[in-house]
N, CA, C, O and CB atoms as a CASP TS submission, in Angstrom:
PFRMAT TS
TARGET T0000
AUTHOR 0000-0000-0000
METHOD Language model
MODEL 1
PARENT N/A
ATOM      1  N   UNK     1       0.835  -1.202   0.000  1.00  0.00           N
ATOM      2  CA  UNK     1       0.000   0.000   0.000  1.00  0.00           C
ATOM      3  C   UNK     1       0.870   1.252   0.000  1.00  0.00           C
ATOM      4  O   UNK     1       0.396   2.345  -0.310  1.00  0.00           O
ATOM      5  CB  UNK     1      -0.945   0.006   1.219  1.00  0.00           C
ATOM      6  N   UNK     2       2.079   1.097   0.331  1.00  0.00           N
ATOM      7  CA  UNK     2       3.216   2.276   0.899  1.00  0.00           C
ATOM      8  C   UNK     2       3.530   2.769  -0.469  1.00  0.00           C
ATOM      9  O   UNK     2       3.601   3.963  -0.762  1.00  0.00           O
ATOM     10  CB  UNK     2       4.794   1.668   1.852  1.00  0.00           C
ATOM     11  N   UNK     3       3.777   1.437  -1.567  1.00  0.00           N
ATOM     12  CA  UNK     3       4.333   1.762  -2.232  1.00  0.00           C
ATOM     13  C   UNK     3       3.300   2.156  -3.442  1.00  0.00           C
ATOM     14  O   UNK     3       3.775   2.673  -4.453  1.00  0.00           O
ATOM     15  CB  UNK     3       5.284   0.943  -2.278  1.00  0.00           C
ATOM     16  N   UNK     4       1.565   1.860  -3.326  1.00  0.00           N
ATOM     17  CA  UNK     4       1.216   2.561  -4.477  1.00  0.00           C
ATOM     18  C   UNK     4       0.895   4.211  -4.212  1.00  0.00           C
ATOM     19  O   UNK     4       0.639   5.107  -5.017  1.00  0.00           O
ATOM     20  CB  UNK     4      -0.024   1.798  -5.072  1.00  0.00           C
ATOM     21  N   UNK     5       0.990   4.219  -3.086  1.00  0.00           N
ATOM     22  CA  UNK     5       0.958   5.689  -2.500  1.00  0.00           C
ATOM     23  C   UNK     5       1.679   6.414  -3.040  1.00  0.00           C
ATOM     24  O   UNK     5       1.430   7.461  -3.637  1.00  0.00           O
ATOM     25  CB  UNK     5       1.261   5.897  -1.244  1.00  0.00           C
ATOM     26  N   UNK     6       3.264   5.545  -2.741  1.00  0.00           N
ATOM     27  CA  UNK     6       4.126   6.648  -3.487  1.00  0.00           C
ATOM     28  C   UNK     6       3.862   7.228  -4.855  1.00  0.00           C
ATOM     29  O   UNK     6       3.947   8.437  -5.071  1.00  0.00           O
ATOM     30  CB  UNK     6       5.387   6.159  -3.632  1.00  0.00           C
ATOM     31  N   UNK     7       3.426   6.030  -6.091  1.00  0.00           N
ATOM     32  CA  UNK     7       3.419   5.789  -7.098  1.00  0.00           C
ATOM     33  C   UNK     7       2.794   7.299  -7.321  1.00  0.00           C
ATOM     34  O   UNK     7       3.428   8.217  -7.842  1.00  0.00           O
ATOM     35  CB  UNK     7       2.837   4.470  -7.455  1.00  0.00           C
ATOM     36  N   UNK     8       1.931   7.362  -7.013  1.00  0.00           N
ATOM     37  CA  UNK     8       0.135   7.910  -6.828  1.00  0.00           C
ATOM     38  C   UNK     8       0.883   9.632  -6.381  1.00  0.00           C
ATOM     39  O   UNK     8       0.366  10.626  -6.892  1.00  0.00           O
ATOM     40  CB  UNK     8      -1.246   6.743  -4.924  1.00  0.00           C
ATOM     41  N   UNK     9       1.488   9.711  -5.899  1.00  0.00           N
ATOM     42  CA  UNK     9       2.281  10.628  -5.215  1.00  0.00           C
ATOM     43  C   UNK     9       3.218  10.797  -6.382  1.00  0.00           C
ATOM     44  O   UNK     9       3.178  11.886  -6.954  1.00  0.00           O
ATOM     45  CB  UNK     9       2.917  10.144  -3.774  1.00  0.00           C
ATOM     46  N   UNK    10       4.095   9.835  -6.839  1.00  0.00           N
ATOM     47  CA  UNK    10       5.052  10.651  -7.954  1.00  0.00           C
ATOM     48  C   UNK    10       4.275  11.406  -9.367  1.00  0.00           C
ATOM     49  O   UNK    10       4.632  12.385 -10.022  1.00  0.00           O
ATOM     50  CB  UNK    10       6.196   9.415  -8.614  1.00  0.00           C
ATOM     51  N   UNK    11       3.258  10.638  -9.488  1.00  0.00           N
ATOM     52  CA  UNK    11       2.369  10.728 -10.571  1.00  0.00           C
ATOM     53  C   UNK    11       1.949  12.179 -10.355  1.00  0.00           C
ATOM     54  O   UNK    11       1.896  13.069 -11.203  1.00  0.00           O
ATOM     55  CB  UNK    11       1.163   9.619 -10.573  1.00  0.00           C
ATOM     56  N   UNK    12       1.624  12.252  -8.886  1.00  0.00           N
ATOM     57  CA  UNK    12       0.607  13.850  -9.290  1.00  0.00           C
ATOM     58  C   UNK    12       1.543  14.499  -9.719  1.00  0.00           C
ATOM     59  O   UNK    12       1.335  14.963 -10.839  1.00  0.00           O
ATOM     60  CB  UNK    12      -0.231  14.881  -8.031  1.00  0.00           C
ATOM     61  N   UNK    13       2.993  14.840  -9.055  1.00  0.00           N
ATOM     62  CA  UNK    13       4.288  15.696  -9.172  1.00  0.00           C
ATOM     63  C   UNK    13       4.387  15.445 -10.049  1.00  0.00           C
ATOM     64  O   UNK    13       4.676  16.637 -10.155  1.00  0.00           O
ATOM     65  CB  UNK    13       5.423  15.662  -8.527  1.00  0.00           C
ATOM     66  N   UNK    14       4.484  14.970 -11.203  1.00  0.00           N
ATOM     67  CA  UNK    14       4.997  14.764 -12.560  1.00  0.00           C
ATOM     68  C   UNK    14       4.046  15.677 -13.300  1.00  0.00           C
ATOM     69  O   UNK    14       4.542  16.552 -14.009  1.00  0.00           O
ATOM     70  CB  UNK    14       4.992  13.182 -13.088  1.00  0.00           C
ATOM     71  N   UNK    15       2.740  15.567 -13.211  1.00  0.00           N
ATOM     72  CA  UNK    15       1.667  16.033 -13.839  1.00  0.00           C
ATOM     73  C   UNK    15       1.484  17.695 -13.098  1.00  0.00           C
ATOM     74  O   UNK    15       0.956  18.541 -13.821  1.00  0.00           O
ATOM     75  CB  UNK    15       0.347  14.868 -13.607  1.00  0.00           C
ATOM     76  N   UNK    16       1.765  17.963 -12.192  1.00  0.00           N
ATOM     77  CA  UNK    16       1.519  19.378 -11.813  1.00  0.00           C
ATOM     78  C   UNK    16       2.821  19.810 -12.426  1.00  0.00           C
ATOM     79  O   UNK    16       2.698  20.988 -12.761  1.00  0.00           O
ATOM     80  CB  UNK    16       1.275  19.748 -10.130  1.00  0.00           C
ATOM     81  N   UNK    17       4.123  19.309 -12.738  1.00  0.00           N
ATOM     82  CA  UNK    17       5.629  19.916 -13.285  1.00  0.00           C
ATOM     83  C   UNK    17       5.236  19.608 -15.007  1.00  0.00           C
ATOM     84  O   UNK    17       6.010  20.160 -15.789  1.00  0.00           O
ATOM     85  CB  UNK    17       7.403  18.791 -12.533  1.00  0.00           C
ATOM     86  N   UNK    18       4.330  18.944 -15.511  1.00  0.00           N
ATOM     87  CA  UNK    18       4.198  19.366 -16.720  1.00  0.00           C
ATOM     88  C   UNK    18       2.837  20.557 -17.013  1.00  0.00           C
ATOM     89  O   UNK    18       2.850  21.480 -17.827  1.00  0.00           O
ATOM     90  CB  UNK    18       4.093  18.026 -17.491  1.00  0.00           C
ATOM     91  N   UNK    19       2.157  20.324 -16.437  1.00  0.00           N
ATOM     92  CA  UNK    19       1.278  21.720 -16.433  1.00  0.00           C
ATOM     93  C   UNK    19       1.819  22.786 -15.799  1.00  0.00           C
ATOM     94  O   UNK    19       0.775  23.343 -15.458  1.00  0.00           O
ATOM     95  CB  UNK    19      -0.027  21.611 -15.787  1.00  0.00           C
ATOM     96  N   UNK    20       2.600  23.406 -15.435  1.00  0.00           N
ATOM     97  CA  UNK    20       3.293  24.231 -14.914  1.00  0.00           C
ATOM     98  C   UNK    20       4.114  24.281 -15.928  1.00  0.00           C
ATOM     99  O   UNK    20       4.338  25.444 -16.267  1.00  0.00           O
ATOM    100  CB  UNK    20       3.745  24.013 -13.696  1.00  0.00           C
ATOM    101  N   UNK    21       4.785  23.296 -16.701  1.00  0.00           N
ATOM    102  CA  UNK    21       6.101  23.826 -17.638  1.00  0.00           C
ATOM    103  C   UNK    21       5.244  24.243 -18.988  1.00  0.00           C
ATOM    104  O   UNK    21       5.894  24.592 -19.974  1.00  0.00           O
ATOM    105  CB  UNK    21       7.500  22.398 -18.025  1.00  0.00           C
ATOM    106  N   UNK    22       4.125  24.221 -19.042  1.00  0.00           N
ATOM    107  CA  UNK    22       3.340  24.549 -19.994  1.00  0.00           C
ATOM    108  C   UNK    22       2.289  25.512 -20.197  1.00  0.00           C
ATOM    109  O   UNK    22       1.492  25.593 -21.131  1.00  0.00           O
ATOM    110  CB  UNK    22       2.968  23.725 -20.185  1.00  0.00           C
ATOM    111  N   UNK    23       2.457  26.447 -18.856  1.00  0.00           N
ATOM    112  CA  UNK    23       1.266  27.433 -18.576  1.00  0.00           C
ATOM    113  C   UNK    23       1.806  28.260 -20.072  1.00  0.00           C
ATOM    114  O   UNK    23       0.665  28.272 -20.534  1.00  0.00           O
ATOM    115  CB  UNK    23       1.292  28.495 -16.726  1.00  0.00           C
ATOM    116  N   UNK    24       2.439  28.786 -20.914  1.00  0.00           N
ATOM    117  CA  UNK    24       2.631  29.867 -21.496  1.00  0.00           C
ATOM    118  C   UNK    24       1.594  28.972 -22.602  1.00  0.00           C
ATOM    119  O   UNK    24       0.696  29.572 -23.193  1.00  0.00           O
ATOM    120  CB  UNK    24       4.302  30.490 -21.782  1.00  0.00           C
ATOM    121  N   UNK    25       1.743  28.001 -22.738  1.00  0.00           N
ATOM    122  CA  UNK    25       0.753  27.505 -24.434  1.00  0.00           C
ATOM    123  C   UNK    25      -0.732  27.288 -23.697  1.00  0.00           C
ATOM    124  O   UNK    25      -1.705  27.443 -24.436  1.00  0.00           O
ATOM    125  CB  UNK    25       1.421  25.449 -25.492  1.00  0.00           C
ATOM    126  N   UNK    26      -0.985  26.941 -22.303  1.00  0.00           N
ATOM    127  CA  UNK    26      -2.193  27.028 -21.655  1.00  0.00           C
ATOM    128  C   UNK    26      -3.174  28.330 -21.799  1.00  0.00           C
ATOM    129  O   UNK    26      -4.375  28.392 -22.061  1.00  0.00           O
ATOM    130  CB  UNK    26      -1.849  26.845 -20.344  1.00  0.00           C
ATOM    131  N   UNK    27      -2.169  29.384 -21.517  1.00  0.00           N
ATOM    132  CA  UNK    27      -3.018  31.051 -21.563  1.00  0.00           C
ATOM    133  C   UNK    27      -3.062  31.253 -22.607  1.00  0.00           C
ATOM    134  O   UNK    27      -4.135  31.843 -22.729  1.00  0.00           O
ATOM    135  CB  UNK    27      -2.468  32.404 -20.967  1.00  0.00           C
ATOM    136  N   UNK    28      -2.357  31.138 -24.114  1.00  0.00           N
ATOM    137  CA  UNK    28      -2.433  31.293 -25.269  1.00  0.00           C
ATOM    138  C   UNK    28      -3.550  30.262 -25.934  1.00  0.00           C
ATOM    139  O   UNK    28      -3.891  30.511 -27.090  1.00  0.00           O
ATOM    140  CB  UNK    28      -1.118  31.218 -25.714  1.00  0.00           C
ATOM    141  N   UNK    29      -4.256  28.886 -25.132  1.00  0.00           N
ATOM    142  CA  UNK    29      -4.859  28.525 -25.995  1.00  0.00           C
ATOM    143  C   UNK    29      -6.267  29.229 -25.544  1.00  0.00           C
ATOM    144  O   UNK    29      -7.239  29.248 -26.299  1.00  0.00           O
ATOM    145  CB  UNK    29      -4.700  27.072 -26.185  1.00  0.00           C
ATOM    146  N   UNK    30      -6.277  29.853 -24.129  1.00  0.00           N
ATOM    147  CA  UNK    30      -7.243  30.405 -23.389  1.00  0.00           C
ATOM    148  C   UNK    30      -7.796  31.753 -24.088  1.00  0.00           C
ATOM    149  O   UNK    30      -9.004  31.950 -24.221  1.00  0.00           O
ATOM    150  CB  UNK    30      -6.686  30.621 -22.010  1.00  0.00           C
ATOM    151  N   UNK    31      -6.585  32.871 -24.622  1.00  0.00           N
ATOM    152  CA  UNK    31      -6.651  33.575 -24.822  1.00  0.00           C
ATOM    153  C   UNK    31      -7.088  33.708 -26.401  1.00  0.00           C
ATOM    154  O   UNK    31      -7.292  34.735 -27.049  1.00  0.00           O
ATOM    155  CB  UNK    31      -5.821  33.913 -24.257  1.00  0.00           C
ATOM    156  N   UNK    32      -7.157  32.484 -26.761  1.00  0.00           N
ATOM    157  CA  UNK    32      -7.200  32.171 -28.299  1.00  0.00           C
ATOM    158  C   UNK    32      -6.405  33.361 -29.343  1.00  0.00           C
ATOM    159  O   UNK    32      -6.852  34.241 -30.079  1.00  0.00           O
ATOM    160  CB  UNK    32      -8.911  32.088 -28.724  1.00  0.00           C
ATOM    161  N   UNK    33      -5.031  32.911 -29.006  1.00  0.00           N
ATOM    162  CA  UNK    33      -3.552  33.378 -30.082  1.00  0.00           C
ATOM    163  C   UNK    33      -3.570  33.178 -31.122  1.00  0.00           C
ATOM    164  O   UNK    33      -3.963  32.065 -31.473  1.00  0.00           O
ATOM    165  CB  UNK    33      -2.295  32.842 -29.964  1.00  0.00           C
ATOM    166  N   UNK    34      -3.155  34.155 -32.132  1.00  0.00           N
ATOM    167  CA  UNK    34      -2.812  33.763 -33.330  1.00  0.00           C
ATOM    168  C   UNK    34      -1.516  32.836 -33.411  1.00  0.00           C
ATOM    169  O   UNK    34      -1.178  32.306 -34.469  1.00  0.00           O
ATOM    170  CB  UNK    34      -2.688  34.929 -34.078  1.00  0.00           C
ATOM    171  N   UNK    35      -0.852  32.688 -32.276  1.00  0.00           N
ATOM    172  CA  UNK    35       0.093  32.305 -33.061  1.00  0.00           C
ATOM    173  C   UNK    35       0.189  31.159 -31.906  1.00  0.00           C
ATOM    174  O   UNK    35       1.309  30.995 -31.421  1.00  0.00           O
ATOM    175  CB  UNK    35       1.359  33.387 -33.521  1.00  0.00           C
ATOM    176  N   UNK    36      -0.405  30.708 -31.635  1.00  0.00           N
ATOM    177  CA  UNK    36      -0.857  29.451 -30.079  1.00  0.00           C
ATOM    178  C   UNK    36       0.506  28.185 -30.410  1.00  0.00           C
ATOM    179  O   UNK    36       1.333  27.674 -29.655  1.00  0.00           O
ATOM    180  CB  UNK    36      -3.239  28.273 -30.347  1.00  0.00           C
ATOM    181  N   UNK    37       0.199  28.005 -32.072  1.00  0.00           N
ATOM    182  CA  UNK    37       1.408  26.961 -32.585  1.00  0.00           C
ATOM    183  C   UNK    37       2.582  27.449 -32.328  1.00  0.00           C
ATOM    184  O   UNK    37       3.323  26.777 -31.610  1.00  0.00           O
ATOM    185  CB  UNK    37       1.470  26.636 -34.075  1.00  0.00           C
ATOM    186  N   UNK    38       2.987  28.566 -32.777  1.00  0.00           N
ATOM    187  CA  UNK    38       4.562  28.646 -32.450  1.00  0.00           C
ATOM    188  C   UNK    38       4.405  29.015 -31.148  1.00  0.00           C
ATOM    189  O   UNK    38       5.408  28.517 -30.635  1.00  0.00           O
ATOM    190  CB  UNK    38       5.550  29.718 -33.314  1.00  0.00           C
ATOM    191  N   UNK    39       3.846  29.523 -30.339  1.00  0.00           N
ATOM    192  CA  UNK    39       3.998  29.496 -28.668  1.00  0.00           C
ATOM    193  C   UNK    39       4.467  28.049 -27.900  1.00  0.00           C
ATOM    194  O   UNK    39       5.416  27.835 -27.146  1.00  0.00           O
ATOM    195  CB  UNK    39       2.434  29.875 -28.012  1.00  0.00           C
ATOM    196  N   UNK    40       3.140  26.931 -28.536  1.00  0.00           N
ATOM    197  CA  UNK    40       3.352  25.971 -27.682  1.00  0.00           C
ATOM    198  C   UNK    40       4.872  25.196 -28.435  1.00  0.00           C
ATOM    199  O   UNK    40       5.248  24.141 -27.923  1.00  0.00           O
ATOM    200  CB  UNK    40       1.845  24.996 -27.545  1.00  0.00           C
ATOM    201  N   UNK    41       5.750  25.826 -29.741  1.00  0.00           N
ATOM    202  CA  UNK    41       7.164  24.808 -30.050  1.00  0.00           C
ATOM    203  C   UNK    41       8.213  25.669 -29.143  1.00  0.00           C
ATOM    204  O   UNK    41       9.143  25.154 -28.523  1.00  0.00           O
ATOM    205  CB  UNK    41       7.784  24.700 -32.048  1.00  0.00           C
ATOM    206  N   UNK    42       7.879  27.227 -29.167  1.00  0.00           N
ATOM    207  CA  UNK    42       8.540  27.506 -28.165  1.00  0.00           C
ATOM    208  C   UNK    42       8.504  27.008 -26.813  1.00  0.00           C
ATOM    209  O   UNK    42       9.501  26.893 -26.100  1.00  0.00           O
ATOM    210  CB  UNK    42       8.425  28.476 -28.140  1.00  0.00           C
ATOM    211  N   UNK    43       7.309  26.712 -26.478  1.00  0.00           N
ATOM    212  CA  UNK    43       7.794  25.951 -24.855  1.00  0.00           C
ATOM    213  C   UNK    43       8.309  24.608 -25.055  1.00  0.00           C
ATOM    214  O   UNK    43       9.109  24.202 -24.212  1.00  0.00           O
ATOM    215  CB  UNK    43       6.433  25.703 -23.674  1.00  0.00           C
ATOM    216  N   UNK    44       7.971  23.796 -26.086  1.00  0.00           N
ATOM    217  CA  UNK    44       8.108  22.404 -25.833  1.00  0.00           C
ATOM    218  C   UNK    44      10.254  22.843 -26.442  1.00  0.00           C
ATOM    219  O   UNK    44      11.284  22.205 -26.225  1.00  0.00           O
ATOM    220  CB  UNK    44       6.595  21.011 -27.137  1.00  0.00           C
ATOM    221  N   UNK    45      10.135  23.485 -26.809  1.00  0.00           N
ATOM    222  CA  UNK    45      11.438  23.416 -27.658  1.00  0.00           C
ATOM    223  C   UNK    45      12.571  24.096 -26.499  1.00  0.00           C
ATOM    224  O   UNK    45      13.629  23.522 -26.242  1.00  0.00           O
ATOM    225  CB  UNK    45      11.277  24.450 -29.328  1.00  0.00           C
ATOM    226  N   UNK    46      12.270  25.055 -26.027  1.00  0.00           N
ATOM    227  CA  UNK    46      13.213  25.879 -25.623  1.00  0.00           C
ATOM    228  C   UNK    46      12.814  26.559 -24.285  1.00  0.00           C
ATOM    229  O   UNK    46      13.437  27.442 -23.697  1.00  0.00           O
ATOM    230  CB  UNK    46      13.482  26.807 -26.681  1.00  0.00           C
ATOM    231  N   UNK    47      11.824  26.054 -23.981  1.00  0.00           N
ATOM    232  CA  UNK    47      10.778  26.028 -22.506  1.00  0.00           C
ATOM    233  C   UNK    47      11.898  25.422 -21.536  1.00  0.00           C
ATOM    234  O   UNK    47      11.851  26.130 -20.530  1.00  0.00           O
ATOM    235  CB  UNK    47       9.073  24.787 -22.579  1.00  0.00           C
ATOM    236  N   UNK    48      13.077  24.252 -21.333  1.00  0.00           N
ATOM    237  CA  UNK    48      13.331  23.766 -20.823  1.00  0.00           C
ATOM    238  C   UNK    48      14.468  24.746 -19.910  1.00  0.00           C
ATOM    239  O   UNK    48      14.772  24.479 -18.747  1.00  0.00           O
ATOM    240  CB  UNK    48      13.409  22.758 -21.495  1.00  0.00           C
ATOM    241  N   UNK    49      15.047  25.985 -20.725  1.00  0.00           N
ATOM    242  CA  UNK    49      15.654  26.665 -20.672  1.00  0.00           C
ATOM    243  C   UNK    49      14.874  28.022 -19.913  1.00  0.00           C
ATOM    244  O   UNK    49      13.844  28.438 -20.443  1.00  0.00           O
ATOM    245  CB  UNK    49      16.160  26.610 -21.842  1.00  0.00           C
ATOM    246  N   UNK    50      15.397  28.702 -18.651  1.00  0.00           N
ATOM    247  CA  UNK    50      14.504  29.989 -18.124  1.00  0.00           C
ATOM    248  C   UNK    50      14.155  30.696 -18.905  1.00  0.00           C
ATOM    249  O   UNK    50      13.016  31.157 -18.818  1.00  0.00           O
ATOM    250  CB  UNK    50      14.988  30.852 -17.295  1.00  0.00           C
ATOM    251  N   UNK    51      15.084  31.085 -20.071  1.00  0.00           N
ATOM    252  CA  UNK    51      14.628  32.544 -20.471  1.00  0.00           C
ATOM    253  C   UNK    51      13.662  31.921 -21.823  1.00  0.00           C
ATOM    254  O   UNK    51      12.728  32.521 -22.353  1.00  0.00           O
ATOM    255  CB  UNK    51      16.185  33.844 -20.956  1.00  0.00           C
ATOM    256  N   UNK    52      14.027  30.966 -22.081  1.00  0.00           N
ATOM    257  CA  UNK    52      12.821  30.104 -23.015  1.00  0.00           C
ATOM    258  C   UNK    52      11.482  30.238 -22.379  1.00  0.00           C
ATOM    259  O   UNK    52      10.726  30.898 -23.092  1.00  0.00           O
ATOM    260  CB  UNK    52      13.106  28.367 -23.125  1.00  0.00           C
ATOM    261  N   UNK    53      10.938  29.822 -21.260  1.00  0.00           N
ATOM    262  CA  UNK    53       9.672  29.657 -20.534  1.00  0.00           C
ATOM    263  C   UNK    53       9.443  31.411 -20.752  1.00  0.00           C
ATOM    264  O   UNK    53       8.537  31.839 -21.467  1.00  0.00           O
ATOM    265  CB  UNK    53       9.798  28.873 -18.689  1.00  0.00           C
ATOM    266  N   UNK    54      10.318  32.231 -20.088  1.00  0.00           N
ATOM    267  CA  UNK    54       9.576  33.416 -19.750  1.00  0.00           C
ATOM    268  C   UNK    54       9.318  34.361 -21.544  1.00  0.00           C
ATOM    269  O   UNK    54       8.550  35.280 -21.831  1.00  0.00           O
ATOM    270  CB  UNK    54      10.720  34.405 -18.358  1.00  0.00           C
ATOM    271  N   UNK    55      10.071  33.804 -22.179  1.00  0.00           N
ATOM    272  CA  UNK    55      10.192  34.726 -23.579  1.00  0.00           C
ATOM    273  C   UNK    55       8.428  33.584 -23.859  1.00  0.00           C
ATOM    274  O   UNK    55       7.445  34.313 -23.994  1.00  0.00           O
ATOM    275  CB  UNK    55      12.297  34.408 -25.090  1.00  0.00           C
ATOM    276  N   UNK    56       8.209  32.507 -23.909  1.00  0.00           N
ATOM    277  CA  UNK    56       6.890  32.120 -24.049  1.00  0.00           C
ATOM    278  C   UNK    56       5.546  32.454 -23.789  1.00  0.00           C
ATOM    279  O   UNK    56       4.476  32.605 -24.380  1.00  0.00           O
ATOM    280  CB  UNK    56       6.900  31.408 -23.709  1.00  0.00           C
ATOM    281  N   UNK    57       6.223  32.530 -22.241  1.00  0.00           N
ATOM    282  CA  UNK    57       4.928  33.605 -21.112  1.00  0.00           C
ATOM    283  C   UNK    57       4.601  34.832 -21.448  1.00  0.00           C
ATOM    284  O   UNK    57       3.466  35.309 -21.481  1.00  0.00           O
ATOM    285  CB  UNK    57       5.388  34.021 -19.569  1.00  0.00           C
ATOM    286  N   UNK    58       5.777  35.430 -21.741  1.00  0.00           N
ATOM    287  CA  UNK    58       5.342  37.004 -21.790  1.00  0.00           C
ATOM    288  C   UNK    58       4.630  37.239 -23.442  1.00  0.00           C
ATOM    289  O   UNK    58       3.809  38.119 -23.699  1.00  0.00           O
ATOM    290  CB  UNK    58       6.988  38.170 -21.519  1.00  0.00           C
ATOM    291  N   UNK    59       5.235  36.108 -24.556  1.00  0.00           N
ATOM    292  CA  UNK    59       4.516  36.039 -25.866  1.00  0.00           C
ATOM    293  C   UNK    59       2.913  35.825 -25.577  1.00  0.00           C
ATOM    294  O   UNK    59       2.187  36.676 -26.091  1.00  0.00           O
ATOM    295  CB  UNK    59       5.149  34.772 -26.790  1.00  0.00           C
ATOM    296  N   UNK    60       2.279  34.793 -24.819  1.00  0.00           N
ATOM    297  CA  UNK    60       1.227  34.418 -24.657  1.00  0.00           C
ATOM    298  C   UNK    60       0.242  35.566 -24.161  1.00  0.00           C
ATOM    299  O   UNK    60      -0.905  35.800 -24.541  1.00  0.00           O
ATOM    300  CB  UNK    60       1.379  33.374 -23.914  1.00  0.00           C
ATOM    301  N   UNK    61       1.247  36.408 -22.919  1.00  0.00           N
ATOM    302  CA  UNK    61       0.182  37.674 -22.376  1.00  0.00           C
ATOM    303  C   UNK    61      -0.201  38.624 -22.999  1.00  0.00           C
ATOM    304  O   UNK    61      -1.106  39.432 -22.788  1.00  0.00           O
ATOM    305  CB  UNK    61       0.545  38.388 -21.425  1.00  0.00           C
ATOM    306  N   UNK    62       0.794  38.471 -24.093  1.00  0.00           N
ATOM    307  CA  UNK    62       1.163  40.018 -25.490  1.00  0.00           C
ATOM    308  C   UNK    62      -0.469  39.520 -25.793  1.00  0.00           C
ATOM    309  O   UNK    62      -1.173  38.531 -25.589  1.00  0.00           O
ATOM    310  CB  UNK    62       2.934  39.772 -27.483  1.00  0.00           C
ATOM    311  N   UNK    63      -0.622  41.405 -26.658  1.00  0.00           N
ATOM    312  CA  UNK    63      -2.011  41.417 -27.180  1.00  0.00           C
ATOM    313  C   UNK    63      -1.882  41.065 -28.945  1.00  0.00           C
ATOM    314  O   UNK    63      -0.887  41.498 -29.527  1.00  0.00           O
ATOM    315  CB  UNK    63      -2.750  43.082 -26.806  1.00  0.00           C
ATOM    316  N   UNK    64      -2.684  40.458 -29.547  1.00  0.00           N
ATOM    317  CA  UNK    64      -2.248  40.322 -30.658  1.00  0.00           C
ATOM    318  C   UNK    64      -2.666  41.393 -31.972  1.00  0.00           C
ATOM    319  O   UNK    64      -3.786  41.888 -32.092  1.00  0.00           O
ATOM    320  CB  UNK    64      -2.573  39.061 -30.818  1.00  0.00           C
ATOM    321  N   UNK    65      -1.734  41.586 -32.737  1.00  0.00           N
ATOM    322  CA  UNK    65      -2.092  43.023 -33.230  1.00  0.00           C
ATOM    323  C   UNK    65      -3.522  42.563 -34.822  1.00  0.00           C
ATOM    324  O   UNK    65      -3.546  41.827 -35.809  1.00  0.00           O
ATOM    325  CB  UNK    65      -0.057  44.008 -33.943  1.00  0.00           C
ATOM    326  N   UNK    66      -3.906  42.977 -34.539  1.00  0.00           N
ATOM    327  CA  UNK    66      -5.562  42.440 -35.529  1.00  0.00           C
ATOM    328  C   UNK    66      -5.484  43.799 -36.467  1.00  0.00           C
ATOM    329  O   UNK    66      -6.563  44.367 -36.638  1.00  0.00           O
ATOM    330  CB  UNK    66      -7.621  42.350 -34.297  1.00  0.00           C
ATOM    331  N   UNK    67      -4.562  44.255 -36.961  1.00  0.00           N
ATOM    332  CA  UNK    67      -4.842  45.340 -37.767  1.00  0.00           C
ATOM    333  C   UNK    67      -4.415  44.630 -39.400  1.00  0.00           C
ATOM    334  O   UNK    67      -4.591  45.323 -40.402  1.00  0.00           O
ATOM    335  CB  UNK    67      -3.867  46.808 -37.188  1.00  0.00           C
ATOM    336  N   UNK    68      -4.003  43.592 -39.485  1.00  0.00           N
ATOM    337  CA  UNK    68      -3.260  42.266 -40.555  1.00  0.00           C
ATOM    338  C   UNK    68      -4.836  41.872 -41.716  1.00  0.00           C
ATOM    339  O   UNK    68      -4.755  41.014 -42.596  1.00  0.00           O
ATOM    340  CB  UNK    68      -2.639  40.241 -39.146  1.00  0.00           C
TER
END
């Protein structure tokens, strides 16, 4: 029982550290982005890296310019 606990326990941590490494393509699909695709290769690509995640995040919060 100890040990499916743990299991059960590594599982959530795995799953809250990939939704967390993925909030920048989360708010962009929320926010419905034009550009949601290259947001979410930037995180999966270069997300792993700090200034990768935050150059993602701060793309996702940007407003998108609709004058195109």
């Amino acid at each position: 029982m100890d040990s499916l606990f743990g299991s059960l326990a590594l599982l959530f941590m795995i799953a809250i550290a990939v939704l967390a490494y993925f909030i920048p393509f989360i708010i962009a699909l929320l926010k419905k982005k034009n550009n949601t695709v290259a947001i979410f290769f930037l995180n999966l690509l270069v997300g792993w890296t700090f200034l990768g995640w935050v150059a993602a995040f701060i793309w996702s919060l940007t407003k998108d310019d609709r004058t195109a």
